[in-house]
C-alpha positions in Angstrom: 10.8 -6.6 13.9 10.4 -5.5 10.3 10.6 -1.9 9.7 9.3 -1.4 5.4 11.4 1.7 5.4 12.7 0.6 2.0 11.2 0.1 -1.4 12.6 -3.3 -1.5 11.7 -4.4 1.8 7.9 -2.7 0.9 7.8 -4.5 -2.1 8.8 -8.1 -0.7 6.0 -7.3 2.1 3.9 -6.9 -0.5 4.4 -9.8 -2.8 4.4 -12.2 0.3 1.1 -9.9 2.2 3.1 -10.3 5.4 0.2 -9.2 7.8 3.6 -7.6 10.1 3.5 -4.7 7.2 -0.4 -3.7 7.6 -0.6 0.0 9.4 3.3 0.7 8.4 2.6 1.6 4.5 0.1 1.9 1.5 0.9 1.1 -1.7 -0.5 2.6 -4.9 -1.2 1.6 -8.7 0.2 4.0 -11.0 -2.4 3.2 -13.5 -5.5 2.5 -11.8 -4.9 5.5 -9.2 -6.0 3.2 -6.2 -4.0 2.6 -3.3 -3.9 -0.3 -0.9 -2.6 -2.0 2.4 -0.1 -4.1 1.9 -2.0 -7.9 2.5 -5.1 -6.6 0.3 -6.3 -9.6 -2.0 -6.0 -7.8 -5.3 -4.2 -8.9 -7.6 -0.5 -8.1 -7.4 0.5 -5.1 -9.9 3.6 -5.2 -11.8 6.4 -3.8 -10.2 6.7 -0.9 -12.4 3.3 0.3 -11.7 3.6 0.3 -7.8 5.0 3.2 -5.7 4.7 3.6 -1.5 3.4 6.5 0.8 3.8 5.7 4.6 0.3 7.1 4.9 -3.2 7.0 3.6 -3.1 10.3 3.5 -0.4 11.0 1.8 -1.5 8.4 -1.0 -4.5 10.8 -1.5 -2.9 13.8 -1.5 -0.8 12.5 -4.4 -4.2 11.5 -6.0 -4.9 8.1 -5.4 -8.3 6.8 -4.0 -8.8 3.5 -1.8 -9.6 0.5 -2.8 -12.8 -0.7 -2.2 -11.8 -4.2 -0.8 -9.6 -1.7 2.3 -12.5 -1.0 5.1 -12.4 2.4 5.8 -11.2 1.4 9.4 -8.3 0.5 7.8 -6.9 3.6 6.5 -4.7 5.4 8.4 -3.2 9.0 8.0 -1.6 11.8 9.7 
């Protein structure tokens, strides 16, 4: 059982869209201002431009919107 607690271990989750990771993170663009779950089809941002909230709403609290490919159903907060 994978845990994401970690940067690292986000950011490998991300660049392999392990499905295990959906519901435990978001990650966001720094120059786009979008956030997404971690198996979303987009392309993958450069390292430097990425940064993780454990929730939706935290992501939009620090400014970021959704992405449009992320049903709504999808988000998650609190």
């Amino acid at each position: 059982m994978h845990t994401f607690e970690t940067p690292s271990s986000r950011w490998q989750a991300l660049v392999t869209r392990n499905p295990a990771a959906n519901g435990t993170f978001v990650y966001c663009v720094l120059t786009t201002h979008i956030y997404c779950r971690p198996t979303c089809p987009a392309r993958l941002a450069r390292r430097a431009n990425v940064e993780f909230f454990s929730t939706s709403s935290e992501a939009e609290a620090a400014g970021y919107r959704a992405c449009k490919r992320m049903p709504e159903a999808e988000g998650f907060g609190a």
